[in-house]
C-alpha positions as CSV (number, residue, x, y, z in Angstrom):
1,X,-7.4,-5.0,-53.2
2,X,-8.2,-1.2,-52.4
3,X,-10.4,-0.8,-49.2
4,X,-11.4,3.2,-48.8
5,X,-8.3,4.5,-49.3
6,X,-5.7,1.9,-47.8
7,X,-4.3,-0.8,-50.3
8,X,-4.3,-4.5,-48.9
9,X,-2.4,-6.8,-50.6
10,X,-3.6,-10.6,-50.5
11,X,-0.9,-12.3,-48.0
12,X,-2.0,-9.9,-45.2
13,X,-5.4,-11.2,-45.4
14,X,-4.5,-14.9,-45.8
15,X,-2.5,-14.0,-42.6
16,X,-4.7,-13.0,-40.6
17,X,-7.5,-16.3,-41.5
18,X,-4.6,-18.4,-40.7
19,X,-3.7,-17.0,-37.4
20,X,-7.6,-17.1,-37.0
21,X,-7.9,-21.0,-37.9
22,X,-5.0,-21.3,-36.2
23,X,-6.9,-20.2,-33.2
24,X,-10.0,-22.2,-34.2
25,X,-7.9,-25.4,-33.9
26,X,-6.6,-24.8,-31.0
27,X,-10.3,-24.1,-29.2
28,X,-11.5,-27.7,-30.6
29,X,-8.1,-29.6,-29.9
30,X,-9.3,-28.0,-25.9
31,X,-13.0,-29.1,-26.9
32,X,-11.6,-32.7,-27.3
33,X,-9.2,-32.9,-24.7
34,X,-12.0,-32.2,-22.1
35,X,-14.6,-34.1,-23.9
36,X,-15.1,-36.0,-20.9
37,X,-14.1,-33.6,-18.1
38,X,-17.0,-33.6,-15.4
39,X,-15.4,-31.6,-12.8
40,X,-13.6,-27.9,-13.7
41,X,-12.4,-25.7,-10.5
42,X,-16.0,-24.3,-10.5
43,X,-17.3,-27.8,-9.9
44,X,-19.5,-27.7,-13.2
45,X,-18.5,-29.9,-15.9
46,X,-16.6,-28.3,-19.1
47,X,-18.8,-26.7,-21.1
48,X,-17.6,-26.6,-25.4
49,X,-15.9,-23.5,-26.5
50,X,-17.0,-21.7,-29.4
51,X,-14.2,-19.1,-30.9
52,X,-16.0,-15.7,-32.6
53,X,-14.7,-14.6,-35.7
54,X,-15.1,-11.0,-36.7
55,X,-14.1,-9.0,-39.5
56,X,-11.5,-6.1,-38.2
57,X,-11.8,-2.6,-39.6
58,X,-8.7,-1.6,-42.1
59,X,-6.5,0.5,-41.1
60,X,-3.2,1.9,-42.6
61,X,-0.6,0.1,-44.0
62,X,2.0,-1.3,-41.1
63,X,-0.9,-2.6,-38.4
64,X,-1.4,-5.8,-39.4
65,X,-3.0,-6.8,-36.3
66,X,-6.0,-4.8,-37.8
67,X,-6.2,-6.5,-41.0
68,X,-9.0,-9.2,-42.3
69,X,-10.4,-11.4,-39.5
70,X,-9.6,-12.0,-36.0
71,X,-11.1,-14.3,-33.1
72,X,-11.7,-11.0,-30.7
73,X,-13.1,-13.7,-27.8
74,X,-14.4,-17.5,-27.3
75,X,-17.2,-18.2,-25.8
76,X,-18.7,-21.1,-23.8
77,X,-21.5,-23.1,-25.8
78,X,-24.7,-22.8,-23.6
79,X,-26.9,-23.1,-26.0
80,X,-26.4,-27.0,-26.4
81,X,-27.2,-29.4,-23.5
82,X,-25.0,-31.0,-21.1
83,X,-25.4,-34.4,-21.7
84,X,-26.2,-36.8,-18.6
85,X,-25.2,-40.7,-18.4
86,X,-26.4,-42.6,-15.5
87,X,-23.3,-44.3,-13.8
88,X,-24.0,-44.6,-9.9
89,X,-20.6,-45.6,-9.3
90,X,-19.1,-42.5,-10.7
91,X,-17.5,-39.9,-8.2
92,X,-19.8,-36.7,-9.6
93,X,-23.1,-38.8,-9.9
94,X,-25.8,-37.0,-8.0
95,X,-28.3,-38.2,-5.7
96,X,-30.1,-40.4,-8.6
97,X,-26.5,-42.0,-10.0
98,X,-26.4,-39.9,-13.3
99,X,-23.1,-37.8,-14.5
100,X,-23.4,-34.8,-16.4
101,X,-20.9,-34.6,-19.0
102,X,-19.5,-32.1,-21.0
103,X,-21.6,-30.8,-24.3
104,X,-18.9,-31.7,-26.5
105,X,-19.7,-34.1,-29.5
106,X,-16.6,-35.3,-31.0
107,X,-17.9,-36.2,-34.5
108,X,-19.0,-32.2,-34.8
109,X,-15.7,-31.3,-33.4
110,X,-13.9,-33.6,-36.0
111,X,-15.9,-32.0,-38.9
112,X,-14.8,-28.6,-37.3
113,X,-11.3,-29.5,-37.3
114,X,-11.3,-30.8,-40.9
115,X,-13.0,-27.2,-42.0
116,X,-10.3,-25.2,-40.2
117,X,-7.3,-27.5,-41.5
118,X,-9.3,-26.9,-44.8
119,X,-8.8,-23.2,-44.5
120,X,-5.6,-22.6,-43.1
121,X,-4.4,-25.0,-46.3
122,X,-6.3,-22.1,-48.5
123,X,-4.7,-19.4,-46.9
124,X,-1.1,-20.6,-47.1
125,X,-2.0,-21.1,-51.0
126,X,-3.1,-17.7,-51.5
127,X,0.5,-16.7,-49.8
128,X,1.9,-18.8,-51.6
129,X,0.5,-17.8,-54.4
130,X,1.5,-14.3,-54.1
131,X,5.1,-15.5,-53.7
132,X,5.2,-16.9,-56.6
133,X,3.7,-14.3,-58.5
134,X,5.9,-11.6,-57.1
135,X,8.6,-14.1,-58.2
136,X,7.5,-14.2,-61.8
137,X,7.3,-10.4,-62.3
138,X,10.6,-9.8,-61.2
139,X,11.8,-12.4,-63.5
140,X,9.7,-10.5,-66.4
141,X,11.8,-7.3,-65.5
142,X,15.0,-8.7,-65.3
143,X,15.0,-10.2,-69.0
């Protein structure tokens, strides 16, 4: 694929969404992990993490760190609610006896890993891919 002037090939791109789903499963194995984490150092409960993909601009040949998508930051969901369970016995219930919990729903976070599994898998079959195609055209020139 030609970009401008500088000539990507296929695998660097597919290298770069896998590093970035990579990333993305990472974020929602953290998501899950503190699912129920009422308490963090700041004495708020977690709050969901959100990675934030972005398209890099191309740049030559030999900087792959510049090439295809990236995950330049993650961000902390506040756009969602906390949500609050009422458990007076709990050690972070407030005055009334309900706990705020984390914002994390682990059925969307499920789904979310399924998607990025989904799209590392299509990204190591586009490397693959290329592989083998490389593969077959040297066996074309050698007969």
């Amino acid at each position: 694929m030609k970009i401008g002037r500088v000539d990507l090939s296929p695998r660097e791109i597919a290298l770069t969404g896998m590093q970035s789903q990579r990333t993305r499963m990472n974020v929602v194995a953290n998501n899950i992990a503190n699912a129920f984490t009422t308490r963090m150092p700041d004495g708020q409960p977690f709050r969901r993490q959100v990675p934030i993909f972005r398209g890099e601009q191309v740049l030559p040949r030999g900087d792959t760190s510049r090439f295809g998508v990236r995950v330049p930051r993650i961000e902390a969901d506040h756009h969602s609610p906390l949500r609050t369970v009422y458990e007076p016995g709990h050690p972070d219930a407030n005055e009334d006896g309900y706990v705020t919990y984390p914002n994390v729903d682990l059925a969307v976070e499920m789904v979310n890993l399924l998607a990025a599994q989904r799209a590392y898998e299509a990204n190591i079959a586009v490397v693959q891919s290329g592989g083998q195609m490389h593969e077959r055209a040297l066996d074309i020139l050698r007969t």
